[in-house]
N, C-alpha and C positions, 0 to 999 in steps of 0.2 A: 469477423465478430463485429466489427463495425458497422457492416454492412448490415447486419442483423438489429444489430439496434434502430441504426435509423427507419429499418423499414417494420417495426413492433411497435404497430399503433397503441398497444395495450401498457407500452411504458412511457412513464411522464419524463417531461424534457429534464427535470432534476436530475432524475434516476440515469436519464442516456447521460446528462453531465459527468455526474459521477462515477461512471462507466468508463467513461474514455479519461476520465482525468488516473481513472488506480490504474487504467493501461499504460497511461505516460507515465507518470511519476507519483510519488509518496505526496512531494510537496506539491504538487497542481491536487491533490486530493485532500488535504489538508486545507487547502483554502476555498475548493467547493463546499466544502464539509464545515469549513471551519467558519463560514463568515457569511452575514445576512443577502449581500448580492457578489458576486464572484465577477471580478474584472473586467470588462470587453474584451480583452489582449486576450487573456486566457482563453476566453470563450472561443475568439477566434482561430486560435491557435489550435485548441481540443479538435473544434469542427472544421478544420483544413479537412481537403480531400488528399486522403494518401495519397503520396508519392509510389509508383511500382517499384522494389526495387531491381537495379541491376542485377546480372550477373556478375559475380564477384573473379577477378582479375586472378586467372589460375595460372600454377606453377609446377612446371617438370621438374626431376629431377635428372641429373647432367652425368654428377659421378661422386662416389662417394670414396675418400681417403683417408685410410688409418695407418698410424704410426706408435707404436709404442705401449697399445692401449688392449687388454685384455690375453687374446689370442696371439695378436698379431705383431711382431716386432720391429721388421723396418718395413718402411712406406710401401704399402701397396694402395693401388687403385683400379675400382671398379667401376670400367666406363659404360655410359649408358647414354640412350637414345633418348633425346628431350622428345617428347611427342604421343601421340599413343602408339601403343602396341606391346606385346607379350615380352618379356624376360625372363628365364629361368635360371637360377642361380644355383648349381647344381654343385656339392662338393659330399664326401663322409665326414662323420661326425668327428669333432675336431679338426678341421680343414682350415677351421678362419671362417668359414662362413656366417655364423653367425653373428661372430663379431662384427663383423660388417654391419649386420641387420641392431644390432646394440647400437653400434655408432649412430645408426640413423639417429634411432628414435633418442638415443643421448642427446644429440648435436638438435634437433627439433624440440624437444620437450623438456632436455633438462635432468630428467630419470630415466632409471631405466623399467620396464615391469617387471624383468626377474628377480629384481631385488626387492620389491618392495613389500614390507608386511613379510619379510624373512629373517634368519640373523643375522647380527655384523660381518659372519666370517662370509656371505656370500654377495660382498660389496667389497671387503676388506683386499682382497688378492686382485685388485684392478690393472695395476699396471703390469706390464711382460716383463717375462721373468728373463729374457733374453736380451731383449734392446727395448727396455724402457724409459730411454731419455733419448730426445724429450717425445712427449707424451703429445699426440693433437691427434684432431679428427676438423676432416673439410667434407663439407659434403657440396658441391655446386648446383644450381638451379638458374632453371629460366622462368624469368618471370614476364608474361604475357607484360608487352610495354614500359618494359624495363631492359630486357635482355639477362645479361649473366649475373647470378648474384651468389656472392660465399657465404655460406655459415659457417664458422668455426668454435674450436673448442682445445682452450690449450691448459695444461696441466705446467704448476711447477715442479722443478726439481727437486728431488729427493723421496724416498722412501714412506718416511713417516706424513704423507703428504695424501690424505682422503679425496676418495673419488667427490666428493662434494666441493671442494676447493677450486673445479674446475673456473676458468673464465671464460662463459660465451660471447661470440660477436658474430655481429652480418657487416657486409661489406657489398656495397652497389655500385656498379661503374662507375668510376669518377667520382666516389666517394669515400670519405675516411670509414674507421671500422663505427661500428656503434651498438650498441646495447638489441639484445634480438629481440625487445618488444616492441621494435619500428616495425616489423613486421606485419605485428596486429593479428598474430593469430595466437593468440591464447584461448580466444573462445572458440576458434574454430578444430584444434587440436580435441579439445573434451568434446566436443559436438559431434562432429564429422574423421573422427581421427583415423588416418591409414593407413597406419601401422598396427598391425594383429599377430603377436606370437602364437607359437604354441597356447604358453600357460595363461595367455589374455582368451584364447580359443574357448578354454573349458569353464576360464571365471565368467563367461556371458551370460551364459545359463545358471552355473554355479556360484555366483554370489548371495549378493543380498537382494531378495525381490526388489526392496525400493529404488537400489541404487540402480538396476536395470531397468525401472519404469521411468527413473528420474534421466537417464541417459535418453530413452527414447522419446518422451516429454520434451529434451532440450532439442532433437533430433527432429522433429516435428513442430518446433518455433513452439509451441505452448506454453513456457515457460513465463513466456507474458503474462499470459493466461492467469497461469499458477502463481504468478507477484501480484498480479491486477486482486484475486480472491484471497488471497493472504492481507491486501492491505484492506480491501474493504471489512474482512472479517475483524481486523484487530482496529477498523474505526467505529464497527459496529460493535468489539465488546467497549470500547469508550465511549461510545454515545450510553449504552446502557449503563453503565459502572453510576451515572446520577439515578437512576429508576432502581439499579439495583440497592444503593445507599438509602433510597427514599424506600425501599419496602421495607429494607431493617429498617430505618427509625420509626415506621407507619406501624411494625408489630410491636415495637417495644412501648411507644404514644400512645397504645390502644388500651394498652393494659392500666395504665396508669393514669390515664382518662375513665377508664369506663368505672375506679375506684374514687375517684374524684367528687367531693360533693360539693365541689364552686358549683356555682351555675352555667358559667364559660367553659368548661368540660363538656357538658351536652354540648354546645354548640360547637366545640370544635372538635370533638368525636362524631358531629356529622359530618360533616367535612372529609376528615380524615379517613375514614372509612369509604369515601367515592375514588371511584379510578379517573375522575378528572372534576377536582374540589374546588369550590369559590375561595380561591384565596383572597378576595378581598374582604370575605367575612372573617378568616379568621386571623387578617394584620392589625385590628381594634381589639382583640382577643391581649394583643403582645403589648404594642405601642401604646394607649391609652389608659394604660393603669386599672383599679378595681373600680373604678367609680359606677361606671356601667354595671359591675356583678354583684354589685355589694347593695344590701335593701336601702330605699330612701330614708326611711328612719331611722338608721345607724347615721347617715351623713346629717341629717338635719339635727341629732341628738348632737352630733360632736362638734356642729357648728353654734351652740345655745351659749347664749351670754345674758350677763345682768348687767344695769350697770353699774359703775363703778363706785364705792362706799362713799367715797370722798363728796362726789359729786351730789350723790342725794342726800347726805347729809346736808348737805350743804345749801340744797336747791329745800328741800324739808324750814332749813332754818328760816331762810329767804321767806316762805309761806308765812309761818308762826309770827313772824316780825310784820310783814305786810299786815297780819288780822289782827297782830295788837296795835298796830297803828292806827288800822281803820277804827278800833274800839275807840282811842285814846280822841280823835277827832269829833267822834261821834258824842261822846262827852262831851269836848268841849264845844259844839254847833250845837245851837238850838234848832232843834229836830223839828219841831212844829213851825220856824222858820224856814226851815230849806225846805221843807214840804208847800208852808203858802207861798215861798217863792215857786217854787216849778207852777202849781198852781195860776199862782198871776202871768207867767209866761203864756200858759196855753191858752187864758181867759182873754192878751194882748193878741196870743195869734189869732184867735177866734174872732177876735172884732176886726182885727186887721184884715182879714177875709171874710168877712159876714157885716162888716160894720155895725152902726148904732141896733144894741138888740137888748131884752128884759134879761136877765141874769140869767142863764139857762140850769143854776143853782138854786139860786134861793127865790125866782120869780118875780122876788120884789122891787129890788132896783132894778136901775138900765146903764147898759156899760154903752157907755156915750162918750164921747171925747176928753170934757171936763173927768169922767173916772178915768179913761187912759193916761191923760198926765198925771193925776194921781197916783197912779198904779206904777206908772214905769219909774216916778219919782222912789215910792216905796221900794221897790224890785231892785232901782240900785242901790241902797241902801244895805240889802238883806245880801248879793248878788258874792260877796266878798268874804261873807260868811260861809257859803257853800261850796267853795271850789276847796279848801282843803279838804274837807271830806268826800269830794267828789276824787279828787289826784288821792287822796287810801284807798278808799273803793277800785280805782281803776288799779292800783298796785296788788292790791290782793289780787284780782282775779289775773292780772299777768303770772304772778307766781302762781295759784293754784294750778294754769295752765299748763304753765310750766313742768308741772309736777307729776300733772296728769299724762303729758307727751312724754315723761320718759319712764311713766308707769306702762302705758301705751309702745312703746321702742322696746321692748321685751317679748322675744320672741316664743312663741307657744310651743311647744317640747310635741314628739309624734302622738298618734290617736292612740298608738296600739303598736307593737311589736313585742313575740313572745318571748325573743330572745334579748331583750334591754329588761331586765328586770326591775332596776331600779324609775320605771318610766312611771308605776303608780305615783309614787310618791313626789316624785317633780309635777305630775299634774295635778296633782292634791294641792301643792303647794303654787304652783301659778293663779289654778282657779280661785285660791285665798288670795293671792294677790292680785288680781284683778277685780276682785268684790269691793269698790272704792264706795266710801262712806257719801250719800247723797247730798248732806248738809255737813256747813262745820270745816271751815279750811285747816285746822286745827287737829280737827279728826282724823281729816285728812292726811295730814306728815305724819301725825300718830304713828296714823294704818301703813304706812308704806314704811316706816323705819321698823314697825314689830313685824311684816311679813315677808321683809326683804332675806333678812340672815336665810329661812329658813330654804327660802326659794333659790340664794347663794348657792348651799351646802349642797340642793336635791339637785340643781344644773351641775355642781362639777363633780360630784357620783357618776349622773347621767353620762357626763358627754365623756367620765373616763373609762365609764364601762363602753362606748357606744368607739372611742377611740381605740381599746384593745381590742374589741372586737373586728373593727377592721383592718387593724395592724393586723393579727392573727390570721384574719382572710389574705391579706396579700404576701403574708409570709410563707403560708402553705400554697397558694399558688407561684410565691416566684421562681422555684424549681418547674414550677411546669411550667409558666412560661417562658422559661431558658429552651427547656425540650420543646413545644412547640414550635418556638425562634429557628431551633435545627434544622427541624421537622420544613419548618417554609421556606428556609434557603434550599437545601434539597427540592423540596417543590417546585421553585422557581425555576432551580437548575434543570430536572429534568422536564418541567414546561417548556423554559427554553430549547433545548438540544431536539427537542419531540417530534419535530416537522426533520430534520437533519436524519434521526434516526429511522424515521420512515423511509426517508430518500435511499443511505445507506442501506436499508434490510432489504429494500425491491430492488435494489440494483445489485446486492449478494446474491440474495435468490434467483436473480433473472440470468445471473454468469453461470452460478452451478445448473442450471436446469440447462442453457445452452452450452457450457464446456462440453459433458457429453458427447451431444451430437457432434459440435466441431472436432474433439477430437475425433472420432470414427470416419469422419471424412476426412482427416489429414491422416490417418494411419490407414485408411483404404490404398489408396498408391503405395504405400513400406510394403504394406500385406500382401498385394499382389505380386509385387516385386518378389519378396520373397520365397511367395509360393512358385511365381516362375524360376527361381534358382535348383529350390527344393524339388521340384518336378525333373529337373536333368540331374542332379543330384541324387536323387533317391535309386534310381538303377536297379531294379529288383525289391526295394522295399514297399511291402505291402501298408504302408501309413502314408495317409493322407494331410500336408498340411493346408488346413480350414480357413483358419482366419489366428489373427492379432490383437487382443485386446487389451486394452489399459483398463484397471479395475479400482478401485476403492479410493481412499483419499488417506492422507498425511502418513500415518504410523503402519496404516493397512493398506498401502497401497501395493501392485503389485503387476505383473504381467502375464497375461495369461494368453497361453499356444492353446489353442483346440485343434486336434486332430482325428480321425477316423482311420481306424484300423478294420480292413475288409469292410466298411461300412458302417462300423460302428461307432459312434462321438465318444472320445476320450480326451482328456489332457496328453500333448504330448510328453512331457516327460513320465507318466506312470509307462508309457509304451514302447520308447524307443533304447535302444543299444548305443554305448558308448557311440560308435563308428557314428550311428544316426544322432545322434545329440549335438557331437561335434560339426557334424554336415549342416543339420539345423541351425548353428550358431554360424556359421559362414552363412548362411542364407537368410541372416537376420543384419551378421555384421554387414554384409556388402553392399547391397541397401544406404547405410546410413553411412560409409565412407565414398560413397558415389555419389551423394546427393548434390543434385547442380546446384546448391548454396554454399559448395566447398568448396574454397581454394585450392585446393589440392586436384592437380589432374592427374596422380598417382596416387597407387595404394600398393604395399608392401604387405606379403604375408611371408611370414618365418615359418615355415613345418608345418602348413594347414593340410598334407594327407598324412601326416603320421601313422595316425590310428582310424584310417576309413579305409574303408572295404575295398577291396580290388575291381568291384564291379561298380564301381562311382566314381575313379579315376577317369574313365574318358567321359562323365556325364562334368566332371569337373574341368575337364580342359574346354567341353564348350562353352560351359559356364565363362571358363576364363578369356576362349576365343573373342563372344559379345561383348566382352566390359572391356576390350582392346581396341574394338572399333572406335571408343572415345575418350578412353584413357590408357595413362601406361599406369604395366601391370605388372609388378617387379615380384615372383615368387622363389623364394628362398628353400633350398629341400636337400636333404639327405637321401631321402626317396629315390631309386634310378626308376620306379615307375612313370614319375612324370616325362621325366624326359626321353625316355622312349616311346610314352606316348605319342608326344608331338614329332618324335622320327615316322612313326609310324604312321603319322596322319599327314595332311597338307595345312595345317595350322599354321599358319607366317608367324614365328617364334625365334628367341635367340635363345638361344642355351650356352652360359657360360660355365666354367667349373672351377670350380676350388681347389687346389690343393697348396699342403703345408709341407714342407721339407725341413733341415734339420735348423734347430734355434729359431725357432717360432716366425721361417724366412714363407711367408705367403704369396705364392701367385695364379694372377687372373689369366686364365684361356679362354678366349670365345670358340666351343666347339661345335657352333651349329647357329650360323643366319641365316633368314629367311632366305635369300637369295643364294646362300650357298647349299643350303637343304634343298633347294629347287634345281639347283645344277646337280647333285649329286645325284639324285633322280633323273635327271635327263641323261646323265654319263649311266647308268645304270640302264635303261633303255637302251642307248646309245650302241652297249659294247652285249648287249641281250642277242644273239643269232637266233632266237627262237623268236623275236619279236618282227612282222613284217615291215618291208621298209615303208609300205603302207603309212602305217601307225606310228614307225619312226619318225618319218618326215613329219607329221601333225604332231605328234606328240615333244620331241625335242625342241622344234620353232618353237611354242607355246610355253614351254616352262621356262627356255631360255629369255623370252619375251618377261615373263611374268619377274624373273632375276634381275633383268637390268632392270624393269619397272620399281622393283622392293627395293633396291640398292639408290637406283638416283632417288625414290620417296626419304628414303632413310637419309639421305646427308643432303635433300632442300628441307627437310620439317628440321635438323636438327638446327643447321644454321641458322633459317629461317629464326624457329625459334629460339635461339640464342641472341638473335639481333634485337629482341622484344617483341615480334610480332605476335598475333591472338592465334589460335588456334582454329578459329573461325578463316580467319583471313588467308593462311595457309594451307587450307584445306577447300578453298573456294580457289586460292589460284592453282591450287594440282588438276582437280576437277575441270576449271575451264581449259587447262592443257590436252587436248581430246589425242594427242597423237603419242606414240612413244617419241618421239623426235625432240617434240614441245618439252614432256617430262624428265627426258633426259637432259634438256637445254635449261629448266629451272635448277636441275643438279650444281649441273656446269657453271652458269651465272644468269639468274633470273631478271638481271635489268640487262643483258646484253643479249639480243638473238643472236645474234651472227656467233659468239664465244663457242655453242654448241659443232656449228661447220671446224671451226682451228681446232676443237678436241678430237676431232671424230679424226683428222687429215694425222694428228699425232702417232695414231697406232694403227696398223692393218684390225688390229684384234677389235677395236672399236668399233671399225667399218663394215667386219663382218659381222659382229653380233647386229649391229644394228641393221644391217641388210637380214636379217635372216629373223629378228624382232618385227620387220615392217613387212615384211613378204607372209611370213607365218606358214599356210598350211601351203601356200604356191611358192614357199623359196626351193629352190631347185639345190638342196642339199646333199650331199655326196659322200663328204666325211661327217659324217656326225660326232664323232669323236673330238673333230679337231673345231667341230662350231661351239661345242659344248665345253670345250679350252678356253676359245678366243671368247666365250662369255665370261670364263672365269674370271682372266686378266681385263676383261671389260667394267664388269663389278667391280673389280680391286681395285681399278683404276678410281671409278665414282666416290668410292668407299673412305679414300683417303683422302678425296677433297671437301668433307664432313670434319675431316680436323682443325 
């Protein structure tokens, strides 16, 4: 998946960020998602180039011990070959056998399946009813580069003491007990589990579709997959949850805008109505008040002033006193004095610049020097009389000034607005007050103290009609600009996340279109697999399986078998037979308990031919023969079909058997190892007089050969692996052993060559089997009866040094 992304020119590096970050983790996607630039570290981290991983460190199982527990009373133990290869666990119903097969999966997992989803009475009767104390279960394993490891399972005493009460532990060479999640396989138990009852046999098929698409999901590593589109989905319904909040506030704003008769309603009912609005036009809409929406002449009415009574009274007085002053002066200067005086000034300035000249008055005289002393004498004379009346004169017009600048300081009321009613009358009454009397200072304070009241009264009408009116405007918008307010944090919000939410929805969409594909390529190999199971399994059955598919998503998901019956495409289950359903399910389960991502180099089945057909028992032992080659393969059966099968074939198989005797006393028999299945066939040849000695001599060398080979295999892999070695490693040192000698000498002691010569000198029976192993069809045999002995005690001998 990774690899897909990198090489998808068509997604942006965001999208691949956020890709590889929902694959890692919730939190590396939260902070791509969540913040304007994401880390270096991260980054670096996301785009590391995988690691491949290993194969994971697999584990035989050694031998499994019950005491006390179910079926089985006192201690029995079933021993087993750590390594691959075949087991048959062969007893009748009630034998103990399956108790056995409970212990595993107890002492592994914790539960058991037959109980679970049933009533308390079939959990309640745990302990034996014959020797139930004390109560335990061991089961031993080898674990590649550990060597021998126990699991246990101890129950306390008494009665009233639930099978739930048990305490598990593992225990590692040279180590104290401890808690069995050291283990670390909890995930690989639900993944890869290999252990299969009966009644797990039939829930494969017959459960719940999800839960069998969600098993083959975890089965197929997708589960990544399936957390990676889970989180992007639930950051992409968060990314939307602001666009979704902004479209409810946008329908309910709309409405109550487009009823609106501000002016600011238009405007931000344009806005609101785009799928990507200038919020910058509508935060002056909120933040600035009405001044903006409300007419200029409502504000300019309700800023109108006069001034104040006191003051023009006042300043009025100041006039009326100034021009009866000036009266009162004017009286008392002789007027036609202060007149020839100014006169004789300008007659002095005129000669002073013109010099001696004929009176430019009266023509007659001449203003000549002797008239200039004359004159200046007169002028100051007169000069003392006209400055009082000159200082009234200049005092009136300072006050009239006065009077007239704060008649002037009165501001003019609007031209025109239809909704200030009262605006005629205030203009009525300014433009009388500004009709100021031309002459007459007098007049003047008159006019302005009889047009003031009026112009008072009509400005504060004015400016209190002009003042509710725009109280009333910004009272009926400030509800709407609260909702607007809303309205643009949500905006903001989902402006902001917008680019985030793009990243997220291309990098959703880009996983679901590619999960698909990835999966059908990783359940292409399951499918196959299985189909090749189903193919030696089916044995006369006319249906064909097709293919494996994984279908739908969350609530609908589900699994889906295609098959063809005579050629025709069909679902398998509308087509097949109990026998074939159950076959089917074995050819689905074994698949996913052999996946080399599982720790488990064993798989256990309880009763898997119950209910199949007699003609798919030997399609089922090849089955079983191949998955031997590379694991052991522990089947549990009431059935004597299987294990006459493998009598009847040359399958290298052990067949052990079960039987229960009185007070629930259980014991194990091995009746049938490979090696002694191989002699027993060769003594059977052997003592055959209808058989040529031809055939004899080839044919006994050969199987007795094949006996000591299965015999020294069996006790170098057990010890072997008991010691911790891989299974790789032990299966490379048999292999480079090209001789019987060699083989037999890793038996005996694989770091000692010489050990194999002192074994062989130990017994004739050694000497000869191995003489007549290495000769084969040229050993010059005689008794064949007595070669086909001295193999037996030859085996037996090997056999026991595996303990």
């Amino acid at each position: 998946m990774l690899r897909r992304a990198d090489q998808d020119d068509d997604l942006s590096e965001d999208a691949r960020l956020a890709i590889l970050a929902a694959l890692a983790d919730a939190d590396d996607l939260a902070e791509v998602l969540g913040s304007e630039t994401t880390s270096a570290e991260l980054v670096d981290e996301l785009t590391a180039a995988e690691e491949t991983a290993a194969e994971p460190v697999g584990a035989y199982l050694q031998s499994i011990s019950v005491r006390g527990f179910r079926g089985i009373g006192p201690e029995v133990t079933l021993p087993l070959q750590p390594g691959p290869g075949l087991v048959v666990v062969a007893g009748r119903n009630g034998s103990g056998k399956s108790t056995l097969a409970e212990a595993l999966e107890l002492a592994l997992t914790g539960t058991n399946s037959r109980w679970e989803d049933k009533a308390a009475v079939w959990s309640q009767n745990w302990r034996n009813l014959h020797a139930g104390e004390p109560a335990q279960i061991r089961v031993g394993l080898t674990e590649e580069g550990v060597g021998t490891t126990t699991i246990g399972v101890d129950w306390p005493p008494g009665a009233d003491v639930a099978v739930e009460d048990s305490k598990g532990w593992v225990q590692r060479p040279g180590q104290k007990r401890e808690d069995t999640s050291v283990l670390g396989w909890d995930a690989a138990l639900e993944m890869y589990r290999p252990l299969l009852s009966y009644d797990e046999l039939g829930g494969i098929l017959e459960g719940r579709p999800s839960e069998f698409y969600d098993e083959l999901y975890k089965l197929l590593g997708l589960e990544q997959l399936t957390e990676a589109m889970y989180r992007l989905d639930a950051e992409v319904k968060r990314l939307r949850q602001p666009s979704a909040e902004l479209k409810k506030a946008r329908d309910a704003l709309r409405l109550t805008l487009e009823d609106h008769a501000d002016p600011r309603a238009a405007t931000a009912l344009a806005q609101v109505k785009k799928t990507k609005p200038d919020l910058d036009v509508v935060r002056p809409l909120i933040t600035e008040g009405g001044a903006a929406s409300t007419p200029p002449a409502w504000h300019q009415a309700a800023e109108l002033m006069v001034p104040d009574a006191d003051e023009i009274t006042a300043t009025c007085e100041a006039l009326r006193s100034a021009a009866e002053n000036e009266r009162e002066e004017m009286q008392r200067s002789d007027t036609l004095a202060a007149d020839r005086s100014v006169l004789l000034e300008q007659a002095l300035m005129f000669h002073d610049q013109h010099g001696d000249q004929p009176c430019p008055v009266c023509e007659q005289g001449t203003l000549d020097s002797r008239w200039a002393v004359a004159a200046r004498a007169a002028l100051d004379r007169q000069q003392s009389a006209a400055e009082a009346l000159t200082a009234a004169r200049a005092a009136t017009g300072q006050a009239r000034a006065a009077l007239s600048a704060a008649v002037r300081s009165v501001p003019a009321p609007p031209l025109a607005d239809d909704d200030l009613t009262s605006l005629s009358v205030a203009r009525t009454a300014y433009e009388a007050f500004q009709q100021l009397p031309v002459d007459g200072s007098v007049d003047l304070a008159d006019h302005v103290e009889a047009t003031l009241p009026a112009l008072r009264a009509a400005y504060e009408q004015l400016r209190a009609e002009a003042e509710a009116l725009i109280k009333s405007r910004q009272d009926a918008w400030s509800p709407v600009a609260l909702e607007l307010a809303g309205w643009l944090d949500k905006a903001e919000a989902a402006t902001e996340v917008a680019p985030k939410l793009k990243v997220a929805t291309d990098a959703l969409k880009w996983l679901q279109v590619n999960a698909g594909e990835l999966r059908n390529q990783r359940i292409a190999p399951l499918a196959e697999h299985a189909r090749d199971i189903w193919a030696a399994l089916r044995q006369e059955s006319n249906v064909d399986l097709n293919a494996i598919r994984l279908e739908g998503e969350k609530t609908r998901r589900r699994v889906t078998l295609l098959a063809a019956v005579d050629g025709t495409d069909s679902e398998a289950f509308g087509v097949m037979s109990q026998g074939e359903l159950q076959a089917l399910a074995l050819a689905i389960f074994i698949p996913r308990a052999t996946s080399p991502e599982s720790p488990f180099r064993f798989m256990v089945l309880d009763d898997p031919i119950q209910a199949m057909d007699p003609s798919k028992i030997d399609g089922f032992l090849d089955v079983l023969r191949g998955l031997a080659r590379n694991r052991q393969v522990i089947v549990f059966t009431h059935d004597d079909r299987l294990p006459a099968a493998i009598r009847r074939s040359r399958v290298p198989a052990r067949v052990v058997e079960v039987t229960r005797g009185p007070n629930s006393a259980v014991t194990v028999v091995e009746s049938s190892r490979p090696a002694t299945r191989l002699l027993d066939e060769a003594f059977a040849v052997a003592v055959d007089e209808a058989v040529p000695d031809t055939i004899k001599q080839k044919t006994v060398a050969v199987l007795c050969r094949e006996a000591l080979e299965a015999a020294a295999w069996d006790t170098f892999a057990a010890r072997a692996l008991r010691q911790g070695r891989s299974r790789e490693e032990v299966e490379t040192r048999w292999e480079e052993a090209a001789t019987v000698k060699k083989r037999v000498g890793l038996a005996v002691d694989p770091d000692d060559t010489t050990a194999v010569d002192k074994w062989l000198s130990g017994r004739s029976a050694r000497r000869i089997t191995m003489a007549v192993a290495n000769k084969g069809i040229h050993a010059d045999i005689h008794d064949y009866k007595g070669a086909v002995n001295a193999a037996r005690l030859a085996t037996g001998d090997l056999e026991q040094l595996a303990s």
